[in-house]
C-alpha positions in Angstrom: 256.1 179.0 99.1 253.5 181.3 100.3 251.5 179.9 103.1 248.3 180.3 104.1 247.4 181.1 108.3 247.0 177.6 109.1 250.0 176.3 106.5 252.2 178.9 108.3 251.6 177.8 112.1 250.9 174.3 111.6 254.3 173.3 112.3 254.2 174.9 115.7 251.9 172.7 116.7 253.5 169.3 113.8 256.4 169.7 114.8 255.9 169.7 119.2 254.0 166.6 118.6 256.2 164.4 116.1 259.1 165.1 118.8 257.1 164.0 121.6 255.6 160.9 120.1 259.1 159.8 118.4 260.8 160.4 121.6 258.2 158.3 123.7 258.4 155.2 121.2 262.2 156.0 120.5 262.7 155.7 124.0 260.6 152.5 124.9 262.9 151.2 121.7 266.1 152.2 123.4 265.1 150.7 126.8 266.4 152.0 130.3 270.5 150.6 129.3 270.0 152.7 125.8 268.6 155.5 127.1 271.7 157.8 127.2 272.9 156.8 124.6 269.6 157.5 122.8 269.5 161.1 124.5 273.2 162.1 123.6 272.1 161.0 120.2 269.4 163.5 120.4 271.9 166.4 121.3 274.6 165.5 118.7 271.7 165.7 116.2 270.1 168.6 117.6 273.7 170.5 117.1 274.3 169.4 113.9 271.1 170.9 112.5 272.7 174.2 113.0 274.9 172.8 110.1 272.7 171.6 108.0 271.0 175.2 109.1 273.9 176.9 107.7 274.0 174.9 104.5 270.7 175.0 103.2 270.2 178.7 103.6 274.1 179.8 102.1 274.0 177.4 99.2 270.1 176.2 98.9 268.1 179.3 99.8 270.7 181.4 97.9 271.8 179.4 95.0 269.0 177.0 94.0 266.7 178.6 91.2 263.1 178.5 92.6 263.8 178.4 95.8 266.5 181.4 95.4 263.3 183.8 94.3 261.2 182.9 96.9 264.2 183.5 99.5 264.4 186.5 98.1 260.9 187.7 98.1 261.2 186.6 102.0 264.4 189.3 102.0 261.7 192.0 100.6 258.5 190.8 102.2 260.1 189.8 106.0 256.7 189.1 107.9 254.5 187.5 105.0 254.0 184.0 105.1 256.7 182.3 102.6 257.9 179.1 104.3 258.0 175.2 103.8 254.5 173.5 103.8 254.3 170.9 106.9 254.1 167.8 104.4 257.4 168.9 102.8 260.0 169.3 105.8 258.8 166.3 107.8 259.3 164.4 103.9 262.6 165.4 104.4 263.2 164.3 107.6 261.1 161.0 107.3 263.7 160.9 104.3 266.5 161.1 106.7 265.9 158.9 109.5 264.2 156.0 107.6 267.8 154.5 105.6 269.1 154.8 109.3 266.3 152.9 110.4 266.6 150.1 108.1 270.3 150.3 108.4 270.7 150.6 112.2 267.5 150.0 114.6 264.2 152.5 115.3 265.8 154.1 118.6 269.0 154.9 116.9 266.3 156.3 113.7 264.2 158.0 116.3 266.7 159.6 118.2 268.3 161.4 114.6 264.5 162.3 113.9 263.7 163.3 117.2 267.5 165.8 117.6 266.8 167.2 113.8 262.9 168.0 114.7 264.2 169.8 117.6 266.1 171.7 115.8 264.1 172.5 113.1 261.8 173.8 115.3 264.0 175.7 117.3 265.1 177.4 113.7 261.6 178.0 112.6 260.8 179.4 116.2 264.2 181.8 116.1 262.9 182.9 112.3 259.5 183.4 113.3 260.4 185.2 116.3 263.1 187.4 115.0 261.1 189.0 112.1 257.5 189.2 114.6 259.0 190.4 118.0 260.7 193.0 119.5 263.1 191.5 121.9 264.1 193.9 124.6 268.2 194.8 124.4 270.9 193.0 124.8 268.7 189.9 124.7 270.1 186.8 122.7 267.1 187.4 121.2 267.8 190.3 120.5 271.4 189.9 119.1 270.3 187.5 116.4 267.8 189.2 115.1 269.8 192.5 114.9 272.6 189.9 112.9 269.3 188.6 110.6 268.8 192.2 110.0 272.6 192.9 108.3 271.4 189.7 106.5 268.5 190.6 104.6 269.3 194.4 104.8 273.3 195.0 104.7 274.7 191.9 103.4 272.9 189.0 101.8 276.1 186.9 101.8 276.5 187.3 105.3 275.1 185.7 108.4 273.6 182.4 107.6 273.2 181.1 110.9 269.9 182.1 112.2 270.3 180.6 115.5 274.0 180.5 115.5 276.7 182.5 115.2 279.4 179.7 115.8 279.5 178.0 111.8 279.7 181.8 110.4 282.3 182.3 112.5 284.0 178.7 111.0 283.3 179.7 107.6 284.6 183.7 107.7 280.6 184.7 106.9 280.1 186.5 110.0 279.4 190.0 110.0 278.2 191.6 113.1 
């Protein structure tokens, strides 16, 4: 969808918030015995969003009508403002974590919500960063926005992973 200033940035500032808040309640859930638990939580969920990262953009963002054309108008249009409103992506992820909540406990719900968040905002920081900096050479910066670049310019069927290589590289999608 096309965003407005405030839609586009808003979950820069959502997003950092959400985490901290979860994560503070998640952890007084857990308690000081749960708490690694809760954390290694966190980081199993936090690397499998570069999964579902991979997923949604190779067969949603490519595949799905609707969202397809807007994808593709991002492809044409790199730095305009097309993204997913605030309300919608934490819908999703409220979607997510509240059947494990109801069918676990809130730290075991918090700690999915809080390792997804953080990487949906590392993904929407990478994106956002990628198409509006200029990383200096051979950042890993640098690197993944030259391999976002074969995406929209060389080969659309190519490099899903914006801020990983390593499912491309499962999948035979990776094109350097």
């Amino acid at each position: 969808m096309q965003l407005g200033l405030i839609g586009y940035y808003s979950d820069f500032v959502v997003y950092p918030l959400a985490i901290a808040l979860l994560g503070v309640v998640g952890l007084i859930e857990a308690g000081e015995e749960s708490a690694p638990e809760w954390i290694g939580t966190v980081l199993v969920c936090l690397g499998l969003w570069t999964f579902i990262e991979y997923v949604l953009h190779r067969f949603v963002l490519h595949h799905v009508p609707y969202i397809r054309d807007l994808h593709d108008r991002h492809h044409v249009e790199e730095r305009s403002r097309v993204g997913t409103p605030t309300w919608l992506s934490l819908g999703v992820h409220a979607l997510i974590a509240l059947p494990i909540w109801l069918l676990s406990d809130f730290a075991t719900a918090s700690a999915v919500g809080c390792g997804l968040m953080l990487g949906y905002l590392w993904y929407i920081s990478v994106h956002h960063m990628i198409h509006h900096w200029h990383p200096a050479h051979p950042s890993y910066l640098y690197t993944l926005k030259r391999r976002h670049a074969v995406h929209h310019h060389l080969d659309d069927n190519a490099n899903f992973g914006v801020t990983s290589l390593f499912w491309d590289r499962i999948f035979g999608t990776a094109r350097l």
